[in-house]
N, C-alpha and C positions, 0 to 999 in steps of 0.2 A: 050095252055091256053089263050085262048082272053076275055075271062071274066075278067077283069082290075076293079074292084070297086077300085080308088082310090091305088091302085096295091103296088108301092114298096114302100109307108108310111105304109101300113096294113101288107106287109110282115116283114118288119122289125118289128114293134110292135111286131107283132107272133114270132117274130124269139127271141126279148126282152123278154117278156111275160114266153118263155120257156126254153130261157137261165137262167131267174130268177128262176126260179120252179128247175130247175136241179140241180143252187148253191144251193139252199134251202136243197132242199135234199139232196146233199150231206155233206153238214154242218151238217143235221138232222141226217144222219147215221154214221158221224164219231163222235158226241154227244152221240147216244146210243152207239157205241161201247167204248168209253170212258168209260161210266157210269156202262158197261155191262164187262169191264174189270176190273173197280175197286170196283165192287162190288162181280165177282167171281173169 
């Protein structure tokens, strides 16, 4: 891979970027299952 735009600042952001989104969802799915356990 010698395409480098700017290289290990942009990979980490992406690597940031997607580790956020993944806490998110998983925060988001243990919420519905909370909600989806005290409601059935």
């Amino acid at each position: 891979m010698s395409y480098d735009w700017s290289g290990a600042r942009r990979r980490r952001t992406i690597a940031t970027v997607i580790g956020a989104a993944f806490l998110l969802a998983a925060l988001a799915a243990t919420v519905a299952a909370a909600v989806a356990g005290s409601i059935f």
